[in-house]
C-alpha positions in Angstrom: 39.3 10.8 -0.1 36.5 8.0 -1.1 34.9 5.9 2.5 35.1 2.5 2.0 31.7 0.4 2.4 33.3 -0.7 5.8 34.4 2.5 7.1 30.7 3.5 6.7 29.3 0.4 8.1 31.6 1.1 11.3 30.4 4.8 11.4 26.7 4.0 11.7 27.9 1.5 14.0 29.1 4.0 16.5 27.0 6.5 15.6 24.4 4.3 16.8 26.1 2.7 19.6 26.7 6.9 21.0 23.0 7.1 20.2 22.3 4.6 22.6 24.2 5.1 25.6 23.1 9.0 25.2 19.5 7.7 25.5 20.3 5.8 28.2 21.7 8.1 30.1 19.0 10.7 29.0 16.4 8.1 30.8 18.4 7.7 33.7 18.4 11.5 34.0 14.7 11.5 34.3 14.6 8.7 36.2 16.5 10.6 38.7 15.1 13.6 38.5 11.6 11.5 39.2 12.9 10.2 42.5 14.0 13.7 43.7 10.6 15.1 43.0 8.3 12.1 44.6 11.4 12.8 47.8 10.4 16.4 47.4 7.2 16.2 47.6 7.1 13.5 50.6 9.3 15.8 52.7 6.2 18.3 52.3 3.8 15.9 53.0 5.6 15.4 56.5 6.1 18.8 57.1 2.5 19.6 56.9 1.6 17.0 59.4 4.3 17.6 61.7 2.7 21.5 61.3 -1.0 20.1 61.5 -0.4 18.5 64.5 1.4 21.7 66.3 -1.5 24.1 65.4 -3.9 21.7 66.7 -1.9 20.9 70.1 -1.1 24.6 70.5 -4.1 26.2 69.0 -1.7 28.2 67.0 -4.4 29.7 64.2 -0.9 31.1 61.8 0.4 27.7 61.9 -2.8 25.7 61.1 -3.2 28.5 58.1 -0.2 27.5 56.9 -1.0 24.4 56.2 -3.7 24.9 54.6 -2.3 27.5 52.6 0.5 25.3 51.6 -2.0 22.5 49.9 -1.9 23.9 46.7 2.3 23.1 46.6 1.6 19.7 46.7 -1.1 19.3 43.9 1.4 21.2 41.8 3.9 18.5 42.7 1.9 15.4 42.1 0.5 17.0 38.6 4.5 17.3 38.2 5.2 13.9 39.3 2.4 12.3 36.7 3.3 14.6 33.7 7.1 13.4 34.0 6.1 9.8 34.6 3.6 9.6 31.6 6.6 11.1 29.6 8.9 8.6 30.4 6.3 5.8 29.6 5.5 7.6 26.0 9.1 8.1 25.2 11.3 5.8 26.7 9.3 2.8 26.8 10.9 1.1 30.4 11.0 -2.5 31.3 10.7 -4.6 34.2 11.6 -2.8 37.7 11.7 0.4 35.6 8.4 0.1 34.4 6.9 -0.9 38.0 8.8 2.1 39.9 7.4 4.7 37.3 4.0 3.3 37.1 4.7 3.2 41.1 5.4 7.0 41.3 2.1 8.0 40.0 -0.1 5.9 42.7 2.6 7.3 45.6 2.8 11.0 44.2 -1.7 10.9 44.7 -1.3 9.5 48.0 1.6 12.3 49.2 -0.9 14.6 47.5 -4.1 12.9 50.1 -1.5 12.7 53.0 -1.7 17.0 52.5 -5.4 17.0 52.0 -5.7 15.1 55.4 -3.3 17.4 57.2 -5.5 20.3 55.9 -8.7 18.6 57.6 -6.1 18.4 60.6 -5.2 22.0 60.4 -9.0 23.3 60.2 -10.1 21.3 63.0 -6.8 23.5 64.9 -8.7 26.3 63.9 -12.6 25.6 65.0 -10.8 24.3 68.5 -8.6 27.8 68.9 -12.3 29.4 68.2 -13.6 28.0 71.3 -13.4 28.3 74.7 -10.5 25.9 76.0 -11.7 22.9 77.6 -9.0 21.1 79.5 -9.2 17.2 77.7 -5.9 14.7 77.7 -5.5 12.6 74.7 -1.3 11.3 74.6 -2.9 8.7 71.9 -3.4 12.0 69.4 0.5 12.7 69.8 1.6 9.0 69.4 -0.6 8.4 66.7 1.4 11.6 65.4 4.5 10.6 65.3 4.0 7.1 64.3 2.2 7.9 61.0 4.5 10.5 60.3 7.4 7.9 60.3 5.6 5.4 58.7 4.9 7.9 56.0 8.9 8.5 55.9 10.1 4.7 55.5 7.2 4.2 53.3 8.7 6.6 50.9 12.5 5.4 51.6 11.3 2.2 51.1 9.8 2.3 47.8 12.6 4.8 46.2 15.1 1.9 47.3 13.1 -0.6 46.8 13.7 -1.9 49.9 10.9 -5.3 50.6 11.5 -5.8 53.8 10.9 -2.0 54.8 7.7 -1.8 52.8 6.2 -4.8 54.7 7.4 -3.5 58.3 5.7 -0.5 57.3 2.2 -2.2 56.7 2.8 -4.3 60.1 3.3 -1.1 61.8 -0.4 0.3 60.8 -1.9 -2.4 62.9 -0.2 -0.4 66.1 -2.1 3.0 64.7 -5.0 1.8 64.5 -4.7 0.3 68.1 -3.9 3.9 69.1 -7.2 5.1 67.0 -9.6 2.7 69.0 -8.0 4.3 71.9 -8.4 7.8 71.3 -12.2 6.8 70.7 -12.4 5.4 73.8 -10.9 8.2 75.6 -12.9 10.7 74.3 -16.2 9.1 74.4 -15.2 8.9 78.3 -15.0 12.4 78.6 -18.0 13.1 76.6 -19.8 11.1 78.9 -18.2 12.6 82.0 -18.5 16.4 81.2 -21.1 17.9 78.4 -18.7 20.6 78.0 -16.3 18.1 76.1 -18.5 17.2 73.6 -17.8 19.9 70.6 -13.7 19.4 71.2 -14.1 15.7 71.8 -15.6 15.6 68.5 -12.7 17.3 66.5 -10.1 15.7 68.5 -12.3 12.5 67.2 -11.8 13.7 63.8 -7.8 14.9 63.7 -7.4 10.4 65.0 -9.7 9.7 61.8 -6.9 12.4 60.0 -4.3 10.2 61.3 -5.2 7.3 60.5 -5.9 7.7 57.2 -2.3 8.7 57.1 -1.2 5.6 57.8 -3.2 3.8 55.7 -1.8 6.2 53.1 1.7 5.3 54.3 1.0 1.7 54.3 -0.1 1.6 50.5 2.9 3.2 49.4 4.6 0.5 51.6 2.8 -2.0 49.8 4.1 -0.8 46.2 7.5 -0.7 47.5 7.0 -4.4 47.9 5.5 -4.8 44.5 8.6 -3.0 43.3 10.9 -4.6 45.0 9.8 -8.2 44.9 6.6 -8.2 41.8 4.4 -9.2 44.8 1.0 -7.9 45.5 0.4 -7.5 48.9 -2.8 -5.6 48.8 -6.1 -6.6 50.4 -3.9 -9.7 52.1 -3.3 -11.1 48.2 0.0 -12.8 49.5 -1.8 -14.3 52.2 -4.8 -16.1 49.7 -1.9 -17.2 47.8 -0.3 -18.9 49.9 -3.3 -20.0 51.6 -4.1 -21.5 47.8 -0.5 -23.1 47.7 -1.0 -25.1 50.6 -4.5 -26.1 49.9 -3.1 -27.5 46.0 -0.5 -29.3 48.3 -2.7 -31.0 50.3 -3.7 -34.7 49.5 -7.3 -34.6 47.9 -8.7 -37.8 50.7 -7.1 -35.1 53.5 -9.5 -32.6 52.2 
C-alpha cells in the first residue's frame, strides 16, 4: 500500500505535534523537580537554625555538632540546584516567568546554601559558650530574633516558588523589625559587659550568634526580593522601586515648579 503525499504531510504533522507536547511536559518535569529541590533544601536551611539556636540556648555540644556536620548536605544541594538549572537553560531554552524563576533558583539555592554556613557560625559559638564556665546573662532579643528570621526565611521561599508579590515584599518589611531586635541585643549586652567583667567572653559570642541572625534575614529578604522580581519583573533591590518612582514624579512635575 503506497502513502499519499498528504498522508505523509499529516504524519510529520503529528509526529511533530507529539514531539512537542512530550518536550513540554519533559520541561515541566524538571521544572518541577527544581522546585522540590530549592523546597528541599530550604526545609534544611531552617532546620539547622532552628538546631543552631537550641545548642546555643542549651549548650547542647551534640546538637551544635550536628549542625555543623550537616553543612556539607546543603552545598551538595545548591551544586544540585545550579547543575539542574543551567540544564534547563542549555536545553530547553525558557521564556519570560520561566526564565526569571530558573535564573531565580540559582541566586536562592546560594543563599539557602549561606543561610547554613551562618547557622554553622551559630552552632560553633554553642560550642566555645558550653566550653566555659556558665555565666548567668538574659538576652529574649536572641530568641525573637530566632524565630523571626526563621519565618521570614520560610515565606521568603513560599513566596518565590509561588510567586507570590505581595509575600516577597512583606517579607523585606519584616527585616526592618530584626534589625530593631539586633540593635537591641547590642545594647543589652554591652550593659552587661559594662556591669560585670565576667560577661565579657559570652557577651561577645552572644554578640556574634545576633550578627548570625541577622544576616539570616537579610538572606531571607533577598530571596523575598526575587520573588518580587518573579512575580511582578520589578527590581526591588537597593530601594530600585523607590528611585523609580521618585524619578516618575520628578518627570511629572512642571519644569517652573522645579
Amino acid at each position: 500500500m503506497h502513502t499519499s503525499l498528504g498522508d505523509s504531510d499529516d504524519w510529520e504533522i503529528r509526529m511533530t505535534a507529539d514531539s512537542n507536547v512530550a518536550g513540554f511536559r519533559h520541561f515541566h518535569d524538571q521544572l518541577s523537580a527544581l522546585k522540590e529541590t530549592l523546597l528541599g533544601m530550604s526545609s534544611k536551611a531552617e532546620e539547622r537554625t532552628d538546631l543552631a539556636v537550641e545548642a546555643l540556648l542549651s549548650r547542647d555540644r551534640e546538637k551544635a555538632n550536628l549542625v555543623i556536620e550537616g553543612d556539607s548536605e546543603l552545598n551538595a544541594l545548591e551544586m544540585e540546584v545550579e547543575q539542574a538549572a543551567v540544564e534547563l537553560l542549555a536545553l530547553q531554552q525558557p521564556m519570560a516567568r520561566d526564565l526569571r524563576f530558573i535564573i531565580g533558583a540559582i541566586k536562592v539555592s546560594n543563599d539557602l546554601e549561606r543561610v547554613g554556613d551562618h547557622a554553622v557560625n551559630i552552632a560553633e559559638s554553642a560550642l566555645r559558650l558550653a566550653g566555659k564556665p556558665k555565666v548567668s546573662i538574659r538576652v529574649p532579643e536572641i530568641e525573637v530574633m530566632a524565630r523571626r528570621a526563621r519565618k521570614m526565611l520560610g515565606d521568603s521561599l513560599d513566596a518565590f516558588i509561588r510567586a507570590d508579590g505581595a509575600l516577597g515584599r512583606q517579607v523585606c518589611k519584616d527585616d526592618d523589625v530584626v534589625d530593631s531586635l539586633h540593635d537591641s541585643v547590642f545594647r543589652v549586652l554591652l550593659t552587661h559587659m559594662m556591669a560585670d567583667a565576667k560577661t565579657i567572653s559570652p557577651s561577645l559570642e552572644f554578640l556574634l550568634v545576633g550578627r548570625n541572625l541577622e544576616r539570616i534575614a537579610d538572606l531571607a529578604t533577598n530571596i523575598g526580593e526575587d520573588a518580587v522580581y518573579l512575580a511582578e519583573g520589578k527590581q526591588i533591590k537597593h530601594h530600585r522601586e523607590e528611585e523609580h518612582l521618585n524619578e516618575a514624579r520628578l518627570m511629572a512635575t512642571p519644569a517652573d515648579v522645579r
